[in-house]
C-alpha positions in Angstrom: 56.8 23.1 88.7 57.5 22.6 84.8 57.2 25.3 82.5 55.4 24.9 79.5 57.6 25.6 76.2 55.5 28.3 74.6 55.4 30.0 77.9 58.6 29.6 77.7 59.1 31.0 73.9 56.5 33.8 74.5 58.9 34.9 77.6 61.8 35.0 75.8 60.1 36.8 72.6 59.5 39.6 74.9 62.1 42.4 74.6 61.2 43.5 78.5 64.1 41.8 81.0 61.2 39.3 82.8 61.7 36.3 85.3 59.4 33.9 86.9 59.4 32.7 90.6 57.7 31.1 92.9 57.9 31.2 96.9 61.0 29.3 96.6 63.0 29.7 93.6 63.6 31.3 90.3 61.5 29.3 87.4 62.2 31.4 84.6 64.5 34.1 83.3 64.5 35.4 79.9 67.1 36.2 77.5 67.0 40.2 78.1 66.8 39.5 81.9 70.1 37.1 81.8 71.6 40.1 79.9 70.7 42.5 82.2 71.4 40.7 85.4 74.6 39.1 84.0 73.8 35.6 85.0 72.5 32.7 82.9 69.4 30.7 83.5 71.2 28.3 85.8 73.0 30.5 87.9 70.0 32.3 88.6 67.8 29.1 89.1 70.8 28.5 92.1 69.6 31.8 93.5 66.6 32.5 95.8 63.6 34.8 94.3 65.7 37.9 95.5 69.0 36.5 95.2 70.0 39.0 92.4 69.1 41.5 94.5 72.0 44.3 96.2 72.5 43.2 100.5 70.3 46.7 101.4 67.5 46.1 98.4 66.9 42.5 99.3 64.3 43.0 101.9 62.5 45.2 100.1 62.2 42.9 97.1 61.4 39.9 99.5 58.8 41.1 100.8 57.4 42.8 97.5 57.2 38.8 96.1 55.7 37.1 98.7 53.1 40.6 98.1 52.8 39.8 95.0 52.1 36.1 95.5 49.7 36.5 98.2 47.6 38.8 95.9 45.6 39.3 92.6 46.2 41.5 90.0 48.9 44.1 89.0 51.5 45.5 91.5 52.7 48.6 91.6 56.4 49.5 90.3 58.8 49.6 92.7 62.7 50.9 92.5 65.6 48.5 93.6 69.3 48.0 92.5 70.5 45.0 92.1 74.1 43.0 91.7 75.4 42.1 88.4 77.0 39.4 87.8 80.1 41.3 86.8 80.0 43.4 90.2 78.3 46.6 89.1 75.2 47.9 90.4 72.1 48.7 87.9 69.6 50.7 89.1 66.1 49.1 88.4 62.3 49.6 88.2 60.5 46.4 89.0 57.1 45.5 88.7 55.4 42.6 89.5 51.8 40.4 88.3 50.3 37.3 90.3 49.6 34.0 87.8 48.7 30.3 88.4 50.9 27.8 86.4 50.1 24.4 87.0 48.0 25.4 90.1 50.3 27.8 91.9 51.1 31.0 92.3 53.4 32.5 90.4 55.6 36.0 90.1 55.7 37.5 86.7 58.9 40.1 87.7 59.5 42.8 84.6 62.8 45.4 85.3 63.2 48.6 83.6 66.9 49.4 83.6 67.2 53.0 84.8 70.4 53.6 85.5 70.8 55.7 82.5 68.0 57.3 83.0 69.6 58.7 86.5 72.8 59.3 85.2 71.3 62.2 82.4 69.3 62.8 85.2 72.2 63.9 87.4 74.2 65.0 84.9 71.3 67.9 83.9 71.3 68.8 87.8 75.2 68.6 87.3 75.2 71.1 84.5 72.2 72.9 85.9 74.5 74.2 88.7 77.5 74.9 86.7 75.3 77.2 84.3 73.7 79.1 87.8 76.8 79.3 89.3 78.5 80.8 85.7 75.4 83.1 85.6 75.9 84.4 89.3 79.5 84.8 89.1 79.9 85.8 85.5 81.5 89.8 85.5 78.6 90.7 83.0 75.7 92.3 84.4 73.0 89.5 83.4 69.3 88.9 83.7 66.9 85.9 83.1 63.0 86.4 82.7 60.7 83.4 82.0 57.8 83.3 79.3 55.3 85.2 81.7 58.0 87.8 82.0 59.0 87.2 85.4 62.9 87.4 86.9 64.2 83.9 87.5 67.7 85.4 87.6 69.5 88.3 88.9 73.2 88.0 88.9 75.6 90.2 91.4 77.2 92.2 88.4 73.6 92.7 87.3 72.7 93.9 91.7 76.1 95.9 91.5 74.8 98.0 88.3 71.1 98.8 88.8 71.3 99.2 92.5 68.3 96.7 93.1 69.6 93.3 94.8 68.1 90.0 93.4 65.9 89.6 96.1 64.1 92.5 95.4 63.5 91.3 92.0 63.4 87.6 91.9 60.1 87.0 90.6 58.9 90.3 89.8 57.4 91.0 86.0 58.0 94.7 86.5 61.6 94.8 85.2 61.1 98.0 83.8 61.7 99.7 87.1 65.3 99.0 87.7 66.0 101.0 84.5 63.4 103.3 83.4 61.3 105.9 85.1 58.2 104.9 82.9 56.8 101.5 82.1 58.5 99.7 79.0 59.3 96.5 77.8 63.3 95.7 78.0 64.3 93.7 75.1 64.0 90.4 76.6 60.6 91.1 76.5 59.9 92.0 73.4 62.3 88.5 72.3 59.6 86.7 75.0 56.4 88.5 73.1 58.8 88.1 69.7 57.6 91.5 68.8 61.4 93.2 68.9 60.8 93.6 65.1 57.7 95.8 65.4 58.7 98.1 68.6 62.5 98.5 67.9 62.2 101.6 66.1 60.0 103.5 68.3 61.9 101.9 71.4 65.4 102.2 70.1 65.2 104.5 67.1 68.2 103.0 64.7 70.5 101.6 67.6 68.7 98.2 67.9 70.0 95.7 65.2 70.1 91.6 65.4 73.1 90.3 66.4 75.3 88.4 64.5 76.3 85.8 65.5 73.4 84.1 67.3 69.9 83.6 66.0 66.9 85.5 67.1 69.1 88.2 69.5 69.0 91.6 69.8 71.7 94.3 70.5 71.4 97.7 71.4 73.7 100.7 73.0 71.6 103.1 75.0 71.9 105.9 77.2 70.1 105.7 81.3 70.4 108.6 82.7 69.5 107.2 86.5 73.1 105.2 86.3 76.2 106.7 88.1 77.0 109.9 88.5 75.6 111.8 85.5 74.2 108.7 83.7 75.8 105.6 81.8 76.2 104.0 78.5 75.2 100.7 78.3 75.7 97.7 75.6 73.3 95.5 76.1 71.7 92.1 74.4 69.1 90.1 74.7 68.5 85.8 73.3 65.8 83.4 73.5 65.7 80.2 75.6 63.7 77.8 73.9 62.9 74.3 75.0 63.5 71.2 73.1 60.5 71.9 70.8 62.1 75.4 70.0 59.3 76.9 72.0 60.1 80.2 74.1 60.7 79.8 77.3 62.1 82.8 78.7 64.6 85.6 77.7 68.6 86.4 78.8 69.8 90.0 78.6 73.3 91.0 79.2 74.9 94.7 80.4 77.5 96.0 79.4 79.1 99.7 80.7 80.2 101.5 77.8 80.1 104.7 79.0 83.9 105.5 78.8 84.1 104.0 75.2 81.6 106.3 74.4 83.7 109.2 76.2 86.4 108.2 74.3 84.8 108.0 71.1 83.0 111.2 71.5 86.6 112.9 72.2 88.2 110.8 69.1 85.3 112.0 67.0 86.4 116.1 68.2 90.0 115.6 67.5 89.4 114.1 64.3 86.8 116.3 63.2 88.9 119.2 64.2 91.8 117.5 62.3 89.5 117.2 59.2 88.3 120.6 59.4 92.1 122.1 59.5 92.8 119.8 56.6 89.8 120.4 54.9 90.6 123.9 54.9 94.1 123.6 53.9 93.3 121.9 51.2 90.2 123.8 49.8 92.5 126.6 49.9 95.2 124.7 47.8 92.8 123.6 45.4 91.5 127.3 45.0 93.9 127.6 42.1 96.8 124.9 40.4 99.4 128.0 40.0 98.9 128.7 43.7 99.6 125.0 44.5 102.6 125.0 42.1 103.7 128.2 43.5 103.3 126.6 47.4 105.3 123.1 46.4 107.9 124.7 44.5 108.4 128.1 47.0 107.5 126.1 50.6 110.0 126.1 53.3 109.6 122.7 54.5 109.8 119.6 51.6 106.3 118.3 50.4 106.2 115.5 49.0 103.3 112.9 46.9 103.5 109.4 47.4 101.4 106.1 46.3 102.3 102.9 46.2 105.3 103.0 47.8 107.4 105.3 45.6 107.3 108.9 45.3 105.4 110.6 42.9 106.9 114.2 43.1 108.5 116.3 45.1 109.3 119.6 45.8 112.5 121.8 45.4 112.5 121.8 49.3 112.7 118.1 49.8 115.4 117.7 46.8 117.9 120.0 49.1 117.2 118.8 52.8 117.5 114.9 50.6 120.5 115.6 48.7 119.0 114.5 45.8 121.1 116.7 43.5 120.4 115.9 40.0 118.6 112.7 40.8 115.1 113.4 40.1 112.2 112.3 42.9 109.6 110.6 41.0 110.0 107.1 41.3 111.8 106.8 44.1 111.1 104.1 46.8 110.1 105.3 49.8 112.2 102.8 51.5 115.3 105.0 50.6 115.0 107.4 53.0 114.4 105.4 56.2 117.7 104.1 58.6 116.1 100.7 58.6 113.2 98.3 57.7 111.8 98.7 60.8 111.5 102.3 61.2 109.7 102.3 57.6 107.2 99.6 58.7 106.9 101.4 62.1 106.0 104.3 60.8 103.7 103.0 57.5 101.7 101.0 60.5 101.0 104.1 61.9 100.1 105.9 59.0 97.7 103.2 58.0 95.9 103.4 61.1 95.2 107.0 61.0 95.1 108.0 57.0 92.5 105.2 56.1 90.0 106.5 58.3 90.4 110.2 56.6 92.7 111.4 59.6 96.3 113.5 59.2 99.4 112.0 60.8 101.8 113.6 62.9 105.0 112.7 63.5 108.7 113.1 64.5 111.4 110.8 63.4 115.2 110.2 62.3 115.8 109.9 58.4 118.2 109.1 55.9 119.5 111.5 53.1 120.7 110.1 50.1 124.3 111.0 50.7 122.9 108.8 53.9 123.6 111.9 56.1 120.5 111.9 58.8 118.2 114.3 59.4 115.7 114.4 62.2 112.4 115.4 60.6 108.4 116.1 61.6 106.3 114.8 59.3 103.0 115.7 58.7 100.7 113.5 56.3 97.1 113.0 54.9 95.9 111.4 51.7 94.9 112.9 48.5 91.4 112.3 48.2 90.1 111.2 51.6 87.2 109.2 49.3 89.9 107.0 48.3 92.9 106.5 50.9 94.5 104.3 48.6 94.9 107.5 46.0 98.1 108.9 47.4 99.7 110.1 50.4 100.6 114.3 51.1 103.5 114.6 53.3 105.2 117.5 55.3 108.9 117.3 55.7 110.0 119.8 58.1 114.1 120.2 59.0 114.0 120.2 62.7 117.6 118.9 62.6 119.1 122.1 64.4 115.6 122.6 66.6 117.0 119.0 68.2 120.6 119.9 68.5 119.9 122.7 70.5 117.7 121.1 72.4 120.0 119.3 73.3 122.7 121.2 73.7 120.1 123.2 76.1 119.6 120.6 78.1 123.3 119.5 78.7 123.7 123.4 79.2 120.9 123.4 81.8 122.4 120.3 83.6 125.4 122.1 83.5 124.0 125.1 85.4 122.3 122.9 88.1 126.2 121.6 88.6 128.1 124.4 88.6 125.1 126.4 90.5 125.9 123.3 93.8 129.5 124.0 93.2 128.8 127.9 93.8 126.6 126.7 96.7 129.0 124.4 98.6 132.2 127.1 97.6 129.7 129.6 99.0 129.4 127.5 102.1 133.0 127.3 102.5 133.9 130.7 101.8 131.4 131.9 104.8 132.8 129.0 107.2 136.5 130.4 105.8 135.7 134.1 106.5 134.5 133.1 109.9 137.0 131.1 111.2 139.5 133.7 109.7 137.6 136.6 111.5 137.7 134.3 114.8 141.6 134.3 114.0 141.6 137.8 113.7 140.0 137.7 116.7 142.0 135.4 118.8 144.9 137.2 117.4 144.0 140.8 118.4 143.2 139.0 121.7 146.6 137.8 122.5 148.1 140.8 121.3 146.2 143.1 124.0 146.9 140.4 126.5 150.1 140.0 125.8 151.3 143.5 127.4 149.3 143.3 130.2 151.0 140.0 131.0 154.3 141.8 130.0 154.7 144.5 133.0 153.0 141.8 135.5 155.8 139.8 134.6 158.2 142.6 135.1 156.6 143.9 137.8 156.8 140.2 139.5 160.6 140.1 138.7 161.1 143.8 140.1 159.2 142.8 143.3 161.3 139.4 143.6 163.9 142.1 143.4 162.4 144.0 146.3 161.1 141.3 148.9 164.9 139.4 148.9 167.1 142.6 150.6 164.1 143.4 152.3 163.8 139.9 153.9 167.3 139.9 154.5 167.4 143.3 156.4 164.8 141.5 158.8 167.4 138.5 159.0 170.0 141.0 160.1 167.8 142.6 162.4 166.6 139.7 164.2 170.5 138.4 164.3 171.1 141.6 166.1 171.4 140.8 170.2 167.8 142.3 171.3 169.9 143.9 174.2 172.1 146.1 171.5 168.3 148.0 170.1 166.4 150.4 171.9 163.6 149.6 173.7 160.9 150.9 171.3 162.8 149.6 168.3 162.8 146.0 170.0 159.3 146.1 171.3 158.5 146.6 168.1 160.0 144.1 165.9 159.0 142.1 168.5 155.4 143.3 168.1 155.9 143.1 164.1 156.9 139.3 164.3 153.7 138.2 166.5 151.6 140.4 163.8 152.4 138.8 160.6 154.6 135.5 161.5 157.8 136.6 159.3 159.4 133.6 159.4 156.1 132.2 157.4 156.0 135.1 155.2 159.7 134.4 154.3 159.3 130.9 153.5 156.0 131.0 151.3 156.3 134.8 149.5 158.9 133.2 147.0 156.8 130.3 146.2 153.8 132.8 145.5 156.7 134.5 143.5 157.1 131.2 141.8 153.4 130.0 141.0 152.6 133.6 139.9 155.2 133.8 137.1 154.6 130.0 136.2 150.4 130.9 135.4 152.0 134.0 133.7 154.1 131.4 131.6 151.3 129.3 131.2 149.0 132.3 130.0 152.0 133.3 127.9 151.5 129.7 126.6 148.1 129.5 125.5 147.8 132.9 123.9 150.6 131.7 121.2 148.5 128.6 121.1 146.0 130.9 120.2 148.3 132.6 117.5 149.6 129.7 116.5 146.0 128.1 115.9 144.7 131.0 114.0 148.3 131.7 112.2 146.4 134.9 110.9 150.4 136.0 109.9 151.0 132.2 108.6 147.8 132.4 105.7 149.8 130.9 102.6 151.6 127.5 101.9 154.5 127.3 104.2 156.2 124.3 106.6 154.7 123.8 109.6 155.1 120.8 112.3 152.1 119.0 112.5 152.3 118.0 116.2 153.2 121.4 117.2 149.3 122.4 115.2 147.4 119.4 117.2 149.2 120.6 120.5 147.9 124.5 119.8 144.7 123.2 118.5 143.7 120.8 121.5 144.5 124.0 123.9 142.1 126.1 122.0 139.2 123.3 122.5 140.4 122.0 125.9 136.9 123.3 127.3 135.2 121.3 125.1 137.3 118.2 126.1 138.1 118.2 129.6 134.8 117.6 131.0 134.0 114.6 128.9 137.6 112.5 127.9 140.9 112.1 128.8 142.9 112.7 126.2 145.7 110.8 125.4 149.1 111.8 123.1 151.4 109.5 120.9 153.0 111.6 118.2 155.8 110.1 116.3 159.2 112.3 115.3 157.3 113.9 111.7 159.1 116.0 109.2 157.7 119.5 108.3 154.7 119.5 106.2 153.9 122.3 103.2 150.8 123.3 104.0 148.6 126.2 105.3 148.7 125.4 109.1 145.5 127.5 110.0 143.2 125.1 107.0 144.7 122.1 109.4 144.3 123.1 112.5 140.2 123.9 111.3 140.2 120.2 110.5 141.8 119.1 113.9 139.8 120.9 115.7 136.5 119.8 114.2 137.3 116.4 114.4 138.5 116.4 118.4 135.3 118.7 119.4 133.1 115.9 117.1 135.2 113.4 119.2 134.3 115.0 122.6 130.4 115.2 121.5 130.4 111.5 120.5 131.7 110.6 124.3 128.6 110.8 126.0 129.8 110.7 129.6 133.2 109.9 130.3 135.9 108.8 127.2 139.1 108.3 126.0 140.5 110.8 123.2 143.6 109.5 121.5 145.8 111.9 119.2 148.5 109.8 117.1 150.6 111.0 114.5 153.2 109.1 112.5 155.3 109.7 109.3 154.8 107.0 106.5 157.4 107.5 103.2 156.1 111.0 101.6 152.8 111.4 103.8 152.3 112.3 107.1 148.9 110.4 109.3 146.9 111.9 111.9 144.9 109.6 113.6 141.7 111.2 116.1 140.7 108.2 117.9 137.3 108.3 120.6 135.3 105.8 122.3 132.2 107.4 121.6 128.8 106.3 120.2 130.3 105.4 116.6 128.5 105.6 113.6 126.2 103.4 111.2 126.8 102.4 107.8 124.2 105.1 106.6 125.6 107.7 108.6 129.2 106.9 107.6 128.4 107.7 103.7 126.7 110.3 104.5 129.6 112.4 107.4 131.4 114.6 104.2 127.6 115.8 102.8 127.3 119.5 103.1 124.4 120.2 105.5 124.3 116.7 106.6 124.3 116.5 110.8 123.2 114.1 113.4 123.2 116.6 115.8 119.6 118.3 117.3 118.8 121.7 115.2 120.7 124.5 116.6 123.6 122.4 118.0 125.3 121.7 114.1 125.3 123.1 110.6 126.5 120.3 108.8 129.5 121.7 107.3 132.5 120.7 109.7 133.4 117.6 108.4 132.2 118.2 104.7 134.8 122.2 104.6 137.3 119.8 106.5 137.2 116.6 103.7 137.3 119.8 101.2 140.9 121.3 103.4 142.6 117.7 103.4 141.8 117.4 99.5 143.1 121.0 98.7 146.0 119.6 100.5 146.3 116.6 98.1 144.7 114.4 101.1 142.3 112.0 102.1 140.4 111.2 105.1 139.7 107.9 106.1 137.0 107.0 109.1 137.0 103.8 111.2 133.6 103.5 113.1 131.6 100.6 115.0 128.1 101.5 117.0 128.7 101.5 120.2 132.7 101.1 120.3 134.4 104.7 118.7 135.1 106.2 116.2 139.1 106.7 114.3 139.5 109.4 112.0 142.6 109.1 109.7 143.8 112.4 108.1 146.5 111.6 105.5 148.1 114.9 104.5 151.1 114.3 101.4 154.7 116.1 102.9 155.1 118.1 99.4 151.8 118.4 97.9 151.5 118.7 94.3 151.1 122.5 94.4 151.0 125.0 97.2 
């Protein structure tokens, strides 16, 4: 079928993409259609009627054709995408009218390309989204109300604040109730009714002004007393929404709680009139008269100064002493002079700044230079001139505390000093008791073994005298029974005879003299551990002497053997030691603490090993036990006075910390060796001569 060439003309003067087809092919494609489609004529002439179209749209715009083919008239629009030539996808509106060329019918296809159209479209949705979701998750209490003053949004911050959740008032026009008691606009509704202008000052008084820095808002500070405990401050502000013919649409209003600025302020405001009214006061009574000024500067124990612009403008006769200005006359000085360093003088004119320009005093305590460029340690006290003009001149205060500080200081050091010397006195104290005890206990053992010791004196005698008695006595009977029992009378006989059966003699003979024997040896071994007991306590040995050292571990493991025998076996290696200046009594208080510590570690059955050995000028004693052993914790901790692993009521603490205070009176140390769950070794170096004693 030929196309005519103004058809063909008109088609191609239209600016709408168009194309032609018939049941079979494409006739016609005009110049905005090639465009859009990305083919020319001929490649879409190639193509069937919906050729062009995307694989899942082709159907659809098959069986729209052959619709539009079979009937008369105008089609409706439909949307398809369809298949560029250059492989991208254009979303399309298509509409379709039947005509007769040259007899048959014919497709008149138009396209509207709306694939721009949908892309702002999904963009707006896009950024519709973001702006809820920065709305409902923005920090700042916010609220959105439309034109007919209804809630369209009610963020969490905004839920959180008022107490009323956003499904309570989604929709609602009463916004009045989440704040007020009393029905009132808020101030996005006056922005809606655009009437803030004529009810802001009987709404607000003077605290609603415009904002700004955006057009048409409102901002206000107000006080609800149904907030919080006791009521809240609140900052809040209120814009338009317009649409895109600057028509209001609706109304934003942010919260803000101010209610601790306000506290703050409000306590600023007390200070600082209270400072104003003290200065005020000094100064009206300065001003009462100039001779009474004159008289103040000149006659004032601290040094005034006057400053502006950075130099001093006078000063008093104060200030020229504690400055050592001598003959060098104050006015015109820099300020800079008297400060260590640049960055103490900016330091402190920051601060000044801040408080003198808004009519405020200053005070302040710093280090300054004299000068000579001695330093001085000063408060400072400062306030301008004329508080109507801060840039006037500066007042300043100079008082001396120099000395104030040094004693301070010396106060404190003197204090620390006390703490120290009070723990000394405590733990010296401590000592002194655990001393006096064990010396009473020496006293003791000592007064003990002296009353002993005579009773075991005439049992020993008395054993020796009986020994004496029993030996003629047994050999009278060895003489009588050698007698022929023919040569004695018959009663004398009989009776011997009688005597013998009675008491078996012959026994009595043989085991009297070992009873003899193990009587006088537990005499010798009582005789034994009362001078073990004497020697322990050496109440008679009390001052620096030599002593043997093995000899004081021997006497000192009799003492404690109770505490030992039940619990180790104890074990003896001493070594051939020279004689040790020392007081014996102070080391056998150490041995002894550190064997009975040894038994308690044991905690059924043990080994207890006691070494000694000399090496060059010291002499070691090593306390060895396979007990419990000790942590790393407790190990630093053993020599602390007080400081016991043992239950309450079973240790005070002060064993090992009065023993490690023996050894280093002595000029020793004490060295311990301990693994959990292997022993314990104790090594008690003690120096041969030690440096004094």
């Amino acid at each position: 079928m030929a196309i005519t060439d103004d058809f063909r003309l008109a088609l191609h003067a239209v600016s709408a993409p168009t194309l032609v087809h018939d049941a079979e092919r494409i006739l016609m494609a005009n110049t905005a259609m090639q465009r859009l489609l990305g083919y020319d004529l001929p490649a879409l002439q190639e193509m069937a009627p919906n050729g062009w179209a995307a694989a899942e749209f082709s159907e659809e715009l098959q069986r729209y054709s052959l619709r539009c083919l079979a009937e008369q008239g105008e089609m409706p629009a439909i949307e398809i995408e369809a298949e560029t030539g250059s492989g991208s996808r254009r979303v399309l509106e298509v509409k379709a009218q039947h005509v007769m060329l040259g007899g048959q019918p014919c497709a008149v296809l138009t396209a509207q390309d709306l694939s721009d159209i949908r892309h702002v479209q999904t963009s707006l949705l896009d950024v519709g989204r973001v702006l809820y979701q920065i709305l409902e998750n923005n920090p700042v209490p916010t609220l959105v109300i439309d034109k007919s003053h209804r809630v369209t949004h009610w963020n969490a911050s905004c839920a959180q604040l008022t107490g009323r959740d956003a499904s309570d008032m989604m929709g609602r026009d009463d916004t009045w109730r989440a704040f007020y008691t009393e029905a009132r606009p808020l101030l996005a509704d006056l922005i809606v009714d655009r009437s803030v202008e004529q009810h802001k000052e009987r709404l607000y008084g003077g605290q609603c002004h415009a904002s700004p820095n955006i057009a048409d808002a409102y901002e206000v500070e107000g006080f609800f007393p149904a907030f919080g405990n006791g009521g809240r401050w609140l900052y809040f502000t209120a814009a338009p929404l317009v649409d895109s013919q600057g028509e209001i649409v609706g109304a934003i209003e942010t919260l803000q709680d101010i209610t601790r600025r306000k506290q703050a302020e409000d306590e600023l405001r007390r200070h600082r009139n209270e400072l104003e009214n003290m200065i005020a006061d000094r100064t009206a009574e300065l001003l009462s008269t100039h001779h009474e000024l004159e008289a103040f500067l000149e006659n004032a124990s601290v040094g005034i100064i006057a400053t502006a612009h950075r130099r001093v403008q006078r000063g008093n006769k104060k200030f020229v002493e504690m400055f050592e200005l001598g003959d060098v006359s104050p006015h015109g000085l820099p300020t800079r002079t008297f400060f260590k360093s640049d960055e103490d003088y900016d330091l402190l004119s920051t601060m000044a700044a801040d408080v003198l320009s808004q009519g405020g005093s200053l005070l302040h305590e710093m280090e300054v230079r004299t000068l000579a460029g001695n330093l001085l340690w000063v408060q400072i006290i400062a306030y301008v001139a004329n508080p109507a003009e801060p840039t006037a001149g500066t007042w300043w205060l100079l008082q001396d505390r120099t000395e104030v500080r040094r004693v301070q200081s010396e106060l404190e050091l003197n204090y620390e000093r006390i703490k120290q010397t009070n723990s000394r006195l405590e733990e010296a104290q401590n000592q002194l008791l655990q001393s006096e005890k064990m010396a009473s206990i020496g006293q003791l053992a000592a007064g003990v073994a002296h009353e002993i010791n005579n009773p075991i004196g005439f049992v020993s005698s008395n054993l020796g005298s009986l020994r004496g008695y029993v030996e003629p006595i047994f050999g009278l009977l060895a003489l009588l029974k050698d007698v022929p029992r023919d040569d004695l009378p018959a009663g004398l006989r009989d009776e011997l005879v009688r005597l013998d059966k009675a008491v078996d003699l012959d026994f009595v003979q043989e085991d009297l003299p070992q009873l003899l024997d193990e009587s006088e040896d537990g005499l010798l071994r009582v005789k034994k551990i009362v001078q073990d007991l004497k020697d322990f306590s050496r109440v008679d040995h009390a001052d620096w002497q030599d002593a043997d050292i093995n000899a004081g571990l021997d006497s000192t493991l009799n003492v404690v053997m109770n505490e030992v025998k039940y619990k180790a076996e104890v074990r003896k290696d001493y070594a051939l030691l020279p004689p040790v200046r020392c007081i014996a009594a102070q080391l056998n208080q150490v041995f002894m603490n550190l064997i009975v510590n040894a038994a308690h570690a044991i905690p059924e059955r043990g080994m207890i090993t006691l070494a000694t050995r000399a090496e060059n000028d010291w002499v070691c004693v090593e306390i060895t036990d396979t007990g419990c052993g000790m942590s790393d914790e407790v190990k630093r901790r053993i020599f602390e006075p007080f400081y016991t692993t043992k239950p309450v009521g079973q240790g005070t603490g002060l064993g090992l910390s009065l023993s490690f205070s023996i050894v280093q009176k002595h000029g020793g140390r004490i060295e311990v060796e301990s693994e959990p769950g292997v022993g314990t070794r104790f090594k008690v170096w003690i120096p041969i001569q030690p440096p004094h004693g």
